[in-house]
Structures are given as C-alpha cells and as structure tokens.
C-alpha positions as a Markdown table, in Angstrom:
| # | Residue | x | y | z |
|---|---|---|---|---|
| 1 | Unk | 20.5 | -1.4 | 8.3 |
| 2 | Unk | 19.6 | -4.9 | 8.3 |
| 3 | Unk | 18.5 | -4.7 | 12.0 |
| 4 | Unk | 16.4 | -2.1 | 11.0 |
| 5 | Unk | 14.9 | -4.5 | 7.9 |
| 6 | Unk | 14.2 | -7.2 | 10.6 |
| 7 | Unk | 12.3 | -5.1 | 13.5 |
| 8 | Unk | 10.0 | -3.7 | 10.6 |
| 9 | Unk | 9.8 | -7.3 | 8.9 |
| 10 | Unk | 8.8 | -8.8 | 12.4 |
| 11 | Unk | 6.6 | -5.9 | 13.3 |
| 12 | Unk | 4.9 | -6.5 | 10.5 |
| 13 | Unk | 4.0 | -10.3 | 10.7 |
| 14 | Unk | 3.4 | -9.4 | 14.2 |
| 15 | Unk | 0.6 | -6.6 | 13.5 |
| 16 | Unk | -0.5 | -9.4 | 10.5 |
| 17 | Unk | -1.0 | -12.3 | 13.4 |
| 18 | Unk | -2.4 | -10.1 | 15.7 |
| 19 | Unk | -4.7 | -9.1 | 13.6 |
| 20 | Unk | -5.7 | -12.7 | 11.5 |
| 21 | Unk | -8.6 | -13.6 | 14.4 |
| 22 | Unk | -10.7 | -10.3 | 12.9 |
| 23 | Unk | -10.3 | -11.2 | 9.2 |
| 24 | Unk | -13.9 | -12.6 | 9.3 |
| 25 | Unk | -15.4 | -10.2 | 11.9 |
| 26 | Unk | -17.8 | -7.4 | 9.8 |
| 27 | Unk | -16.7 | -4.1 | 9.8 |
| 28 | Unk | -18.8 | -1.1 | 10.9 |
| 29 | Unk | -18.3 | 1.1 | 8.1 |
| 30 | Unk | -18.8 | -0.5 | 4.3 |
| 31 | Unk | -16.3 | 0.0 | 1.7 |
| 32 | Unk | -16.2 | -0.2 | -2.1 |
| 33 | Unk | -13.0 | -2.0 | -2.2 |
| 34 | Unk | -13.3 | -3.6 | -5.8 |
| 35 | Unk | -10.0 | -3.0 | -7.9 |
| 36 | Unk | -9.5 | -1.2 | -10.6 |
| 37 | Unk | -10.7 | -3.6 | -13.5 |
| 38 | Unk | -8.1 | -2.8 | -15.8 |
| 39 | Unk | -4.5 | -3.1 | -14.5 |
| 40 | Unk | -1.1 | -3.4 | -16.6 |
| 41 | Unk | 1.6 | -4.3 | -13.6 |
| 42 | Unk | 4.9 | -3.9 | -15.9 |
| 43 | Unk | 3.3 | -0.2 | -15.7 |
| 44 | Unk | 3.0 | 0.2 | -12.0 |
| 45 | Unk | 6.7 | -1.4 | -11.6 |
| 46 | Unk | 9.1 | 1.6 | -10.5 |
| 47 | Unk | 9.5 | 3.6 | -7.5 |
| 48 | Unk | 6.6 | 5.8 | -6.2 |
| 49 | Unk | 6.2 | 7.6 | -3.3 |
| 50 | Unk | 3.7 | 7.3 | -0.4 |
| 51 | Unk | 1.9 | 10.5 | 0.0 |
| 52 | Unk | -1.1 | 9.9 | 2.7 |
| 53 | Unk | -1.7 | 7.2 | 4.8 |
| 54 | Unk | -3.9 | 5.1 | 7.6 |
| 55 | Unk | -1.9 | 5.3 | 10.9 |
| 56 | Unk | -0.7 | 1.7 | 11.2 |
| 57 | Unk | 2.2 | 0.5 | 14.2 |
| 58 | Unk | 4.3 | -0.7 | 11.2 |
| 59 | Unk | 5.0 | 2.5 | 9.6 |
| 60 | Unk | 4.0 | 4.7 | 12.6 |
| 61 | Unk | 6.6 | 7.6 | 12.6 |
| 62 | Unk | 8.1 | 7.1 | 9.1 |
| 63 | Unk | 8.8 | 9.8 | 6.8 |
| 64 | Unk | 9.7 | 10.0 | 3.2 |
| 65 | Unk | 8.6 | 6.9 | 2.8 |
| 66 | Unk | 9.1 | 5.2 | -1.1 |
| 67 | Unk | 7.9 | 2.0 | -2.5 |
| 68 | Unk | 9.7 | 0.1 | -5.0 |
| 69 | Unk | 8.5 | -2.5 | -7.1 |
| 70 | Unk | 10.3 | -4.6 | -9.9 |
| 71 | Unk | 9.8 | -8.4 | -11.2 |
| 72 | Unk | 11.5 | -11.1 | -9.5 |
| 73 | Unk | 12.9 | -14.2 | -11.6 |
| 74 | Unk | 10.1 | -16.2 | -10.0 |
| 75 | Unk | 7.6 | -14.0 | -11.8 |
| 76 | Unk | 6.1 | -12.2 | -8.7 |
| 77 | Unk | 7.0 | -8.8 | -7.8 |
| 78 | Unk | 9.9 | -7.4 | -5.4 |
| 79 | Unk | 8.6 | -4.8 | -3.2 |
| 80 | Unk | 11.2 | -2.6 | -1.1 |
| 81 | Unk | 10.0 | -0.3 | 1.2 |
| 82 | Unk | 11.9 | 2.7 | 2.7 |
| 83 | Unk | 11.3 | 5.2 | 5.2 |
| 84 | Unk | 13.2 | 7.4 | 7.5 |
| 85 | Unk | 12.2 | 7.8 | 11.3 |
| 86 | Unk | 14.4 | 9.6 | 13.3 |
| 87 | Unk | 16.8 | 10.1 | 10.5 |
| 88 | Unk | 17.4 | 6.9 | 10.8 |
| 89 | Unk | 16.7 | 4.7 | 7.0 |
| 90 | Unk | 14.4 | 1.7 | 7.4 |
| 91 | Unk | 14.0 | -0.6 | 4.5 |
| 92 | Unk | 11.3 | -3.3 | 4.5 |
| 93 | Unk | 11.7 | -6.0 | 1.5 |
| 94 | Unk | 8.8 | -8.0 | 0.8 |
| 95 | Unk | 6.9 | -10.0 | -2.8 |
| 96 | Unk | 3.8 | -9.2 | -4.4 |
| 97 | Unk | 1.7 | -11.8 | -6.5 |
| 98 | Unk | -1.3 | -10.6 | -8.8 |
| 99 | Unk | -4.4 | -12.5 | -7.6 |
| 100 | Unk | -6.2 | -12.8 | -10.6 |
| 101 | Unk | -3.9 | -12.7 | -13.3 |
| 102 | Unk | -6.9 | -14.1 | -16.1 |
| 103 | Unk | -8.7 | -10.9 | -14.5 |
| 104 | Unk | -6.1 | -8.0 | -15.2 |
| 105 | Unk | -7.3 | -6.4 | -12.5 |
| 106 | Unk | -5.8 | -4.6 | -9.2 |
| 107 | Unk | -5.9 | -7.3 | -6.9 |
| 108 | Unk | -2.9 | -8.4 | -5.1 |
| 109 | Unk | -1.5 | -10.0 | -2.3 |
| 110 | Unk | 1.6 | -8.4 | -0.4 |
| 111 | Unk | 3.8 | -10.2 | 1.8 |
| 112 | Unk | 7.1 | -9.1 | 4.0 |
| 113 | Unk | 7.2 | -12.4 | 6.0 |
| 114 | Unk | 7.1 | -15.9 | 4.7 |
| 115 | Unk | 3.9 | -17.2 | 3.5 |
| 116 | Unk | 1.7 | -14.2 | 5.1 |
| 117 | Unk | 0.1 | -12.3 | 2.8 |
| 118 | Unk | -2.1 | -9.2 | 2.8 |
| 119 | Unk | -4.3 | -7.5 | 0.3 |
| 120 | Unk | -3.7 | -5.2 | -1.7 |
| 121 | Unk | -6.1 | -3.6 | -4.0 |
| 122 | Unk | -5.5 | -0.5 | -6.3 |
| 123 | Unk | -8.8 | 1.4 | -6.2 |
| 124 | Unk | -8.0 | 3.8 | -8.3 |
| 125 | Unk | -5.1 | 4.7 | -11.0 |
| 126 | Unk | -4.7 | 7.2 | -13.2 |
| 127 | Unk | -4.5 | 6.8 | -17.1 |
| 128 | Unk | -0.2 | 7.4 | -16.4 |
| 129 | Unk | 0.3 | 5.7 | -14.0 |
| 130 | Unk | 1.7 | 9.2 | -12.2 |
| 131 | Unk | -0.5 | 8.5 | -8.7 |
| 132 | Unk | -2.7 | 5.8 | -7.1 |
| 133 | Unk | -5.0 | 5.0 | -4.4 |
| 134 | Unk | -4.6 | 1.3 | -2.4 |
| 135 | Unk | -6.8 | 0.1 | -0.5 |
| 136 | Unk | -7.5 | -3.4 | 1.2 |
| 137 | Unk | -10.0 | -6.3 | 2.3 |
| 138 | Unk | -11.3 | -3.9 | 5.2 |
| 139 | Unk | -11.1 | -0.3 | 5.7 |
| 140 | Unk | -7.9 | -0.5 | 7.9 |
| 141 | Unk | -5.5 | 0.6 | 4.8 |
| 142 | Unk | -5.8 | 3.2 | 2.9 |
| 143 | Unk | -2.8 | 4.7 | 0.7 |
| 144 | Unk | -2.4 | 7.1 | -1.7 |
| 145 | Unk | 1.1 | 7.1 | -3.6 |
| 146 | Unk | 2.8 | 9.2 | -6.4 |
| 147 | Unk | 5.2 | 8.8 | -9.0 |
| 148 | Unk | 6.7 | 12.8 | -7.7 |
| 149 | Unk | 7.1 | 13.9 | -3.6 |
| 150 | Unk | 4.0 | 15.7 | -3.7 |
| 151 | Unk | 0.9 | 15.9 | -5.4 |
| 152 | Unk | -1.5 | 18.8 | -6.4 |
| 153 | Unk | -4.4 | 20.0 | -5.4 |
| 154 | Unk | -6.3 | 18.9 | -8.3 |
| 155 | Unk | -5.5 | 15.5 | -7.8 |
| 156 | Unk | -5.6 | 16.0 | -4.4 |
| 157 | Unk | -9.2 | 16.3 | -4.6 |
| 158 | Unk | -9.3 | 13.1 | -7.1 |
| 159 | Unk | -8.2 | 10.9 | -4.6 |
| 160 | Unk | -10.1 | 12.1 | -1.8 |
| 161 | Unk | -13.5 | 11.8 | -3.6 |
| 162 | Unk | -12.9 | 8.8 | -4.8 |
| 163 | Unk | -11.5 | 7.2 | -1.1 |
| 164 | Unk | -15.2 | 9.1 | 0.0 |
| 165 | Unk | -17.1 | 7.6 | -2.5 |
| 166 | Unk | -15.8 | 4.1 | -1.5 |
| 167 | Unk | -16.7 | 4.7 | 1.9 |
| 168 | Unk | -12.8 | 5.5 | 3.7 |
| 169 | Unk | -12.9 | 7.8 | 6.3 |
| 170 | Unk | -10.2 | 10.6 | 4.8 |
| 171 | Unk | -10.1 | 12.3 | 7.9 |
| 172 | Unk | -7.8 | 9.1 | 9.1 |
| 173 | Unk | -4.8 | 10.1 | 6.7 |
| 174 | Unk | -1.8 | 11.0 | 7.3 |
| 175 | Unk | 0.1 | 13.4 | 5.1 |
| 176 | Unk | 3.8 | 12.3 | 4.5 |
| 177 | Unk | 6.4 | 14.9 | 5.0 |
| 178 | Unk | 8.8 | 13.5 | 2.0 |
C-alpha cells in the first residue's frame, strides 16, 4: 500500500512539474473560475465522494475514488485520497491551506508533494454541503464530488449548468463507477 501512496505521490508532482512552464501561458477557452464567496471549511471536512471528473494521468483508471478531509494540528487540512484501479486500493495523502482565510471564500491550495501546491477552487456548493463542484486556475480540472455514491438527476443538471455557465467543456467528464 505504501508503494502504491508513492507512485501516485510522485506521479503527481511529476504531472505538477511538467506542467509549471504553462502556468502563465493563456488558455483558449475562458473560465469563470471565482470561488464560491461564502465558504465554512469545518463544513466541507468529511469524506465525499468524486462523482465526474477531467481525465488527468494522475487518477487516470481509478474507480471509486473518495476524498477525505480533516484538520491537521498545524491548522491546514489533511487530505487522503483513495481509489481503486485494478482492484488494487491507491491512497494519495496530501494538505490543503485556505488562501484567503480574511475572505471566507473557496480558494485553496492542495498539495501531495512538499511545497507544490495546486489550486483548488470550489465553484459551487450547495446550501448542505451534500455535493460540490472544483474547479482550478485553468480549465484543466474540473470535479464534481458528493457527500453519497451517486447523485441525481436533478442535481445532475445543477452542476452541469453551472460547470457550462463558467465556461468547462462537460463533455470532458468522466463519470466514476463507485
């Protein structure tokens, strides 16, 4: 298991190096990616599930793939991602920091290796907490996660008009089989 912690640790700050020369290129397509404005974090903390995704080499393959987040003594957040591929359970272990804490907003930065750190930006939460949809500084990440294996279709629908109306390119996702 803790091989399998240290490939996706490594593939990770690999894909993040690779890709640190195109942080300031422009992308072609323009995104809303502007957090949600109002964000409580000890209400996010807990486990939810990843229901749709962008196709990244990190995660590439996985299946009922979870996220965990819960506070660290240092006051950032433990994240502890798992995912099966193969059969075979992966586990990722990173930290989250909030960005702009005087802000309360979405805004925060992920990391799974050392000091590198990604964005990570809720775009859009509902009122419960129950599902969500993530986003990033570019339109290479898109997420949507639950609280529950599956969503419905009503909210379905939520998220995808509201990844549309920010300018993501739905037709991208992936659909988790959990």
């Amino acid at each position: 298991m803790k091989a399998n912690h240290c490939r996706w640790s490594l593939r990770f700050l690999l894909m993040s190096l690779l890709l640190l020369p195109f942080q300031s290129c422009g992308s072609a397509n323009k995104i809303d990616n502007t957090p949600v404005p109002k964000f409580e974090l000890n209400r996010f903390l807990g486990q939810w599930y990843e229901i749709a995704r962008y196709d990244h080499k990190f995660e590439r393959g996985l299946n009922r793939v979870t996220a965990e987040y819960s506070m660290r003594d240092d006051g950032k957040v433990r994240v502890l991602n798992t995912g099966y591929k193969d059969g075979v359970k992966q586990t990722a272990e990173g930290k989250a920091k909030v960005v702009n804490p005087e802000l309360g907003d979405g805004y925060l930065k992920v990391a799974f290796f050392w000091i590198f750190y990604a964005d990570y930006r809720v775009l859009l939460i509902d009122e419960d907490y129950q599902y969500a949809l993530i986003g990033s500084k570019k339109d290479n990440y898109l997420w949507i996660m639950s609280r529950t294996p599956s969503i419905d279709e009503e909210t379905r629908t939520i998220l995808l008009e509201e990844a549309q109306s920010r300018g993501y390119d739905t037709d991208r996702l992936i659909w988790v089989r959990q």
